[in-house]
N, C-alpha and C positions, 0 to 999 in steps of 0.2 A: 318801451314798457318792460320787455323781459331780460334788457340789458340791468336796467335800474334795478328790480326784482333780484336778480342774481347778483349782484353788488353787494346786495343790502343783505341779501342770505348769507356770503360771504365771510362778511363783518359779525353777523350772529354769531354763525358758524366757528370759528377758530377761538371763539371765547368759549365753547362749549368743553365741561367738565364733567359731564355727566356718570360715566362710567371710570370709578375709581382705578380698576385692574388696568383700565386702555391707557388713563394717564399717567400712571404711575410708571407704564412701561415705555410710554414713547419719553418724558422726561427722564428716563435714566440714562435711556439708549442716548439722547440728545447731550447728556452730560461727560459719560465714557468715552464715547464716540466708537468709530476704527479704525482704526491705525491709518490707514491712507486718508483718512478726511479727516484727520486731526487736528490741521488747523483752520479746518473750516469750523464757522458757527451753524450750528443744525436750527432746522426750523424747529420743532416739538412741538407740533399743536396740530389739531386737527386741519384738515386738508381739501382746499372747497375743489371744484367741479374748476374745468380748463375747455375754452374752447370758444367758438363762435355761438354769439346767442343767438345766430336765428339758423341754427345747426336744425338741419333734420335726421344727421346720422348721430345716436347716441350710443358710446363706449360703456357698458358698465360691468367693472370689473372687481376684484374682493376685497382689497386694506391697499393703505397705504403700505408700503414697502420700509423696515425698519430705517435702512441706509440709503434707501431712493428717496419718495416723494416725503419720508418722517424728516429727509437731513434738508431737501430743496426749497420744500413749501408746492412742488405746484406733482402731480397726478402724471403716475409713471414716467418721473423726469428722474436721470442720475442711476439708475438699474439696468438689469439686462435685459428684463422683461420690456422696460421704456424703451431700448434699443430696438427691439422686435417691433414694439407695435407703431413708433414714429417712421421706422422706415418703410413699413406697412402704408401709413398715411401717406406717406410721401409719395411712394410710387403710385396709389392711386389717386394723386393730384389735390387729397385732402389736408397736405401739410407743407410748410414751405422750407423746410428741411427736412433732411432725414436724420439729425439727429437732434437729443432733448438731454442736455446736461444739467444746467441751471434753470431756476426761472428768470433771469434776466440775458439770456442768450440771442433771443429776437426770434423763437416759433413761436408761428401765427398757423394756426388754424382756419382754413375755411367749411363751413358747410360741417362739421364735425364737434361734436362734447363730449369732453372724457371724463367721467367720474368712476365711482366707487359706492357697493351700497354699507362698507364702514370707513370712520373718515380718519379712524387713528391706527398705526400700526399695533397689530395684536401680537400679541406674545406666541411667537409660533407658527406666526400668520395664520392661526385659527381662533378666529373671535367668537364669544359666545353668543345662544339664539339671545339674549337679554339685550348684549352691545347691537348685534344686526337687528332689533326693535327699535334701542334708542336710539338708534341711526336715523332709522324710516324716516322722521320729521323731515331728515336732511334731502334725501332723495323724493319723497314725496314734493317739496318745495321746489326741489329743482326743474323737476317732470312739469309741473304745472307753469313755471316760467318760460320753459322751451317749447314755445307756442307753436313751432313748423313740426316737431320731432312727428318722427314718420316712420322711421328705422332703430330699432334695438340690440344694438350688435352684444350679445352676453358672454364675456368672455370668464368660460369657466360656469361649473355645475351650481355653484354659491350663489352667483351672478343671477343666473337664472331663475333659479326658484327664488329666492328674494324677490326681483322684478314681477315676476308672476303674482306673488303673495300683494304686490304693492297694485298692482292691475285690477285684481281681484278684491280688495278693498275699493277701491274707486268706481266700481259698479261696469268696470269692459265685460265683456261676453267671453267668458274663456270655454275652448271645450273642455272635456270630462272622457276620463282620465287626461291630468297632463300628459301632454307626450315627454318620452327619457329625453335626457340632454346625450346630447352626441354630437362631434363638430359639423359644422352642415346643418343640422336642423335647422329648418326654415317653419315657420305659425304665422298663418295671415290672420288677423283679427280683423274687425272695424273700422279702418283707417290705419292699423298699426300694422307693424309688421314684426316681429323678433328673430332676429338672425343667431344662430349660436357659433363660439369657437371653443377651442383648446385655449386655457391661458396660457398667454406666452411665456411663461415659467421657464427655469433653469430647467427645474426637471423632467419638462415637455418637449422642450428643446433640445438641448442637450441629448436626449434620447432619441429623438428624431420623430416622438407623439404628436410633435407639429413642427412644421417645417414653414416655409418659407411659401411656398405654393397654394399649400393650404391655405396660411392666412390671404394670402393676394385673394384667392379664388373667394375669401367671405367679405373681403373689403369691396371687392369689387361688384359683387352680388350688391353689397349693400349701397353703394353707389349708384345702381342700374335701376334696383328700385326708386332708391328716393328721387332722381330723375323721373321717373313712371307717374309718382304721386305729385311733384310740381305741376307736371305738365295736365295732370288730372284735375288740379287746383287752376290754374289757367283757361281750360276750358269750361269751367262748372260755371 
């Protein structure tokens, strides 16, 4: 049911024109192109969600990436950022490489869903509050498809409060004050859980804001949980 569900969101999804500014820029960047992917054909259009559907660990992170998942088609594929976070997966057993160039390359994800709470690259990679609204439909649809989700891994402060904002419409129990995003941040809720990181960014990395360790140390947390909650579901 939530495979078909996400199919169908999909196929909605990358017809979506909603936000003028978003389209205008992924089709320019798609047109230009740069320089080293010159002869490749860019995807240009909005960017659905990647993963196993009956994932109980969910990725959600800020835009698509102008020359990553804008030129691939598929969510943090072809960037540096994707380099970080698939080798990330990989070593905690949630991906079956470590690396994500194309989307016809053959990674396969288990137990694991990558999205984004916007689906087009933003000019600057800072989308407006208006485009992370028109967004919502997207992510709200996806949340309700991924019937196991159990684990909310937010990578990045955007990430977060987005997800929360999206929680908090849906009627979850959040406490008061949210707690600050910080990497590590761990929020048990109701059945949920939300993990936070550093986005694995050029400029997080590169600077050494997050590293390598870090990230292992949140995948892996997120792993340990969502094991906790299966087995919680096993014996109920």
């Amino acid at each position: 049911m939530s495979e078909a569900q996400l199919s169908a969101l999909g196929d909605d999804l990358v017809e979506c024109r909603r936000c003028p500014r978003l389209v205008a820029w992924r089709e320019e960047v798609a047109a230009t192109k740069r320089a080293a992917f010159s002869d490749q054909e860019y995807w240009g259009r909005p960017v659905p969600g990647f993963g196993d559907p009956e994932a109980q660990v969910v990725f959600v992170g800020l835009a698509p990436a102008a020359h990553g998942a804008n030129r691939t088609g598929r969510m943090f594929t072809g960037d540096r950022s994707g380099d970080w976070l698939y080798r990330a997966l990989h070593r905690a057993g949630m991906a079956t490489q470590p690396t994500s160039t194309a989307i016809d390359d053959g990674l396969e994800l288990t137990n694991a869903w990558v999205t984004s709470v916007v689906r087009c690259a933003p000019p600057g990679n800072k989308p407006l509050p208006a485009e992370r609204d028109n967004c919502g439909q997207w992510l709200h649809g996806e949340l309700q498809a991924l019937e196991r989700a159990a684990v909310f891994v937010c990578l990045g402060g955007f990430g977060y409060q987005t997800l929360w904002r999206h929680l908090a419409g849906t009627g979850v129990a959040l406490p008061r004050p949210r707690p600050r995003f910080g990497h590590g941040l761990e929020v048990a809720l109701d059945g949920l859980t939300l993990l936070c990181s550093y986005h694995p960014s050029q400029q997080n990395t590169f600077t050494g804001r997050l590293t390598e360790d870090m990230l292992d140390h949140v995948m892996n947390r997120a792993v340990a949980i969502a094991a906790g909650a299966a087995s919680g579901r096993a014996t109920s």
